[in-house]
C-alpha positions, 0 to 999 in steps of 0.5 A, spaced: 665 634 755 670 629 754 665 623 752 662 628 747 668 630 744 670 624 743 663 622 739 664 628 735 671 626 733 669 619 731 662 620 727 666 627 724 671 622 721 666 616 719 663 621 714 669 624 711 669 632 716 673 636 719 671 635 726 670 643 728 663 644 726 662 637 729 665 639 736 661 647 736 655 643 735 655 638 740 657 644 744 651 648 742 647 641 744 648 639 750 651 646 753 647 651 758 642 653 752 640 646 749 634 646 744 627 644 746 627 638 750 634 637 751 637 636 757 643 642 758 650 638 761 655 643 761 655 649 763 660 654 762 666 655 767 672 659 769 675 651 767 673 650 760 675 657 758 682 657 762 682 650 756 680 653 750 685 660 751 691 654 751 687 650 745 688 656 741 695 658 744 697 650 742 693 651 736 697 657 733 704 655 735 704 648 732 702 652 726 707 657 726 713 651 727 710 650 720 711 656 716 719 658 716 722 665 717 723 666 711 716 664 708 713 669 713 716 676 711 716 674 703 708 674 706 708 682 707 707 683 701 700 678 700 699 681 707 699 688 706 694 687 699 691 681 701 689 685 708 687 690 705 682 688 699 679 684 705 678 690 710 675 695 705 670 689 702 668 685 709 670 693 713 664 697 708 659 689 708 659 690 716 658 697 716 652 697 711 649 692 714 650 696 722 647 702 718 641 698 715 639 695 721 641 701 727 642 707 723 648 711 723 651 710 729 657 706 734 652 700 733 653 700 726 661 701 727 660 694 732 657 690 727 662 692 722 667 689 728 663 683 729 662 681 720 668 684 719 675 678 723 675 671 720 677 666 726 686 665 726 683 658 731 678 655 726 681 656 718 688 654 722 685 647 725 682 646 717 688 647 714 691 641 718 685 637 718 685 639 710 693 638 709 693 645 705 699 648 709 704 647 704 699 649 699 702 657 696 695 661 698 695 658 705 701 664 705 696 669 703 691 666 707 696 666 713 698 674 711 690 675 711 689 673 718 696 677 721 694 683 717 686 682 720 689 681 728 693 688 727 686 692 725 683 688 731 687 692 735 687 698 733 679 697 732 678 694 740 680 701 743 676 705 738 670 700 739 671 700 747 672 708 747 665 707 742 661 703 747 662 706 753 661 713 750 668 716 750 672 720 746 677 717 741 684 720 741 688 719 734 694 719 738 692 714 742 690 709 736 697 711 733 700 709 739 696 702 740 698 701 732 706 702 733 706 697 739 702 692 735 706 693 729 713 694 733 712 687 737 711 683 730 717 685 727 721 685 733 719 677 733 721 676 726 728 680 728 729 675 734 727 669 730 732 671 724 738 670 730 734 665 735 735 659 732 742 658 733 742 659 741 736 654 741 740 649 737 747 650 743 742 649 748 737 643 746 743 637 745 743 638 753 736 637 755 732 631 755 725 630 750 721 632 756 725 639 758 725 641 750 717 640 750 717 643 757 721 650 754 718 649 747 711 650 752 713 655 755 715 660 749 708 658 746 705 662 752 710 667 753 710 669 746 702 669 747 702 674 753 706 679 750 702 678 744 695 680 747 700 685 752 701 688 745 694 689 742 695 683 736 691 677 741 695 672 743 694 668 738 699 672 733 704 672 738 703 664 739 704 663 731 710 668 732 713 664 737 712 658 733 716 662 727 721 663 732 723 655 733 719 653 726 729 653 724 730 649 729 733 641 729 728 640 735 722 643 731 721 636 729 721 632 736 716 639 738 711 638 733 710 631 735 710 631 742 705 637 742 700 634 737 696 630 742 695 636 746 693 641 740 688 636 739 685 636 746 685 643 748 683 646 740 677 640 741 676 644 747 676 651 744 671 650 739 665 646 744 667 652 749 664 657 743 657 652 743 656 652 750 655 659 750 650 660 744 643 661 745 639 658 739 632 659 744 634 666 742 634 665 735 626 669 733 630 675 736 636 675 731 634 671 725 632 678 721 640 680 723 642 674 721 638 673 714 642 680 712 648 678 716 650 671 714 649 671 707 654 678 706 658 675 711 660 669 706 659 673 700 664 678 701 670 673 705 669 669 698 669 676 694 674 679 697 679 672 697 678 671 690 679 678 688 686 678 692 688 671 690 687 674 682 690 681 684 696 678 686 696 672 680 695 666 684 691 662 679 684 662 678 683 654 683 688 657 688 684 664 689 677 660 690 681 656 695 683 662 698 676 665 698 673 659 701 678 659 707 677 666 709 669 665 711 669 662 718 669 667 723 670 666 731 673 669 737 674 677 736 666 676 734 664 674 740 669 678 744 666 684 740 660 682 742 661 683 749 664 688 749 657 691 745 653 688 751 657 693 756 656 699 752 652 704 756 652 708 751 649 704 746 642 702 744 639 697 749 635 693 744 641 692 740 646 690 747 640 685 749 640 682 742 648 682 740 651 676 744 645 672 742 647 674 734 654 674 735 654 666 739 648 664 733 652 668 727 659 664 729 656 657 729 653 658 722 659 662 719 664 657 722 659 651 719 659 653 712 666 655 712 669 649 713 665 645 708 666 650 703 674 649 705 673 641 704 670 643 697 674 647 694 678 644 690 671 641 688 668 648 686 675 650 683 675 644 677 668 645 676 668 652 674 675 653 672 676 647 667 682 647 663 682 649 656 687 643 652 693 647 650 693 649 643 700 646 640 704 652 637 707 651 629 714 650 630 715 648 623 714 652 615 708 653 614 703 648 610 699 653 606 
């Protein structure tokens, strides 16, 4: 597996990549479904998965030791908008294309779960490789994702309820939003006093207890976030937000690098050892529907949000661009749909098996629309020579 990471990682560079398509398909190539007439190498483990939890926790605190306090809570007001425009179009895109293929039904509100979240793990990795942290939309995109994780917590509950047949309890929902919410603004308070006590106690610790403790805050600050309903991702990138005020951040971030890199490298091959493109015949009409309403509503939905809140035109495609990749909620939504035994057993046996095939072609096209970006910006929106004003008497 390391080989193959390896390999990924050096040919991804040669041609000017980022290595996450890279390592996702090596994954899919070698691992427990390989295509016709290749060996299969890698088989999923308790291991490999233990790995890929820790590379999405490293992944997202070194992306919050990025952002600052201060820059997070400006990004309210980008998130609850920007949120909001991308629930409503990529929510109702889902939705439309669950009711197309299944009818009015929980399936339908599943599929909508599934084409509806973008992968925190996926654009964080591209926003580094593409060095975009200290663009202004990545604060819009960061917020998007936020405003994504606090919907999904709401949705596990209602999706789990609706899979297994039960009744949905309004009041249980609330309560599920409340403690998600409550935990972010929590952090955010303690953030806002926590680096005074960490800068009295990090001058006595040596550098390998400072990385020690930042380690231990990452995966603290994860297992309360996935306790509150948000995913352990959030409460990763809010734990990295907690030290991102530090004099240590620095040392941190340098220190932790390395093992970002191994550990997320891990994450995105985990996801291709367990897609089965053997059963692409059965899901390639879903997907032929999905993928293209999947791209077009998170480019819609960016550039919408991205003008909305007056980003210039190149920065709303930059936005729009970052959104389309999809991840780990998708393939958790799936599984949770392969459970349910009220649901419809054609669309339980196919669902794991689009989700795994739908994540590697939405992750794929995502990161190749991020690194042209930029590209499609200029090239649709040109820049018009300014027209010089007449500042002297007129010449009639």
């Amino acid at each position: 597996m390391v080989v193959a990471l390896a390999l990924a990682s050096v040919l991804s560079t040669r041609l000017g990549l980022s290595a996450i398509p890279a390592f996702i398909i090596v994954g899919v190539l070698i691992g427990e479904h390989p295509p016709a007439g290749l060996p299969s190498l890698i088989e999923g483990s308790d291991g490999i998965e233990l790995l890929g939890e820790i590379g999405i926790v490293l992944l997202l605190f070194y992306l919050g030791l990025e952002f600052s306090l201060e820059r997070i809570t400006q990004a309210g007001r980008l998130m609850a908008i920007g949120g909001g425009i991308d629930l409503v179009v990529n929510g109702a895109l889902g939705f439309a294309v669950g009711v197309i293929l299944f009818g009015l039904g929980p399936e339908a509100l599943l599929m909508a779960g599934v084409m509806y979240v973008s992968s925190s793990g996926i654009i964080s990795r591209a926003l580094f490789d593409f060095r975009r942290l200290a663009d202004d939309e990545t604060d819009l995109v960061l917020g998007i994702l936020v405003f994504e994780d606090l919907a999904i917590a709401l949705f596990l509950g209602i999706a789990a309820a609706v899979a297994t047949g039960e009744a949905v309890g309004a009041t249980s929902i609330l309560g599920t939003g409340a403690l998600a919410l409550g935990f972010v603004v929590a952090v955010l308070i303690i953030s806002k006093y926590a680096d005074r006590l960490i800068d009295k106690i990090t001058p006595r610790l040596d550098a390998e207890e400072i990385v020690l403790g930042a380690l231990g805050v990452a995966f603290v600050g994860a297992a309360l976030g996935e306790l509150a309903g948000v995913s352990e991702a959030v409460g990763a990138l809010l734990a990295g937000v907690l030290m991102s005020g530090t004099a240590a951040r620095d040392q941190i971030g340098a220190q932790l690098l390395s093992i970002r890199d191994f550990a997320a490298g891990i994450f995105f091959f985990a996801f291709g050892v367990q897609v089965d493109l053997g059963r692409l015949p059965d899901v390639v009409g879903w997907l032929l529907l999905a993928v293209p309403l999947a791209v077009i509503g998170k480019v819609a939905a960016g550039y919408v949000a991205g003008r909305v809140l007056r980003f210039r035109p190149r920065q709303s495609v930059n936005t729009a661009a970052a959104l389309v990749a999809r991840g780990e909620f998708s393939i958790i939504l799936a599984q949770l749909a392969v459970a349910g035994v009220a649901l419809d057993p054609a669309f339980r046996d196919r669902v794991g098996a689009f989700a795994g095939i739908f994540v590697v072609v939405t992750a794929v096209l995502g990161v190749v629309l991020m690194r042209e970006s930029r590209t499609i910006g200029r090239a649709v929106f040109t820049r018009r020579p300014r027209r010089r004003r007449n500042q002297g008497t007129s010449h009639g």
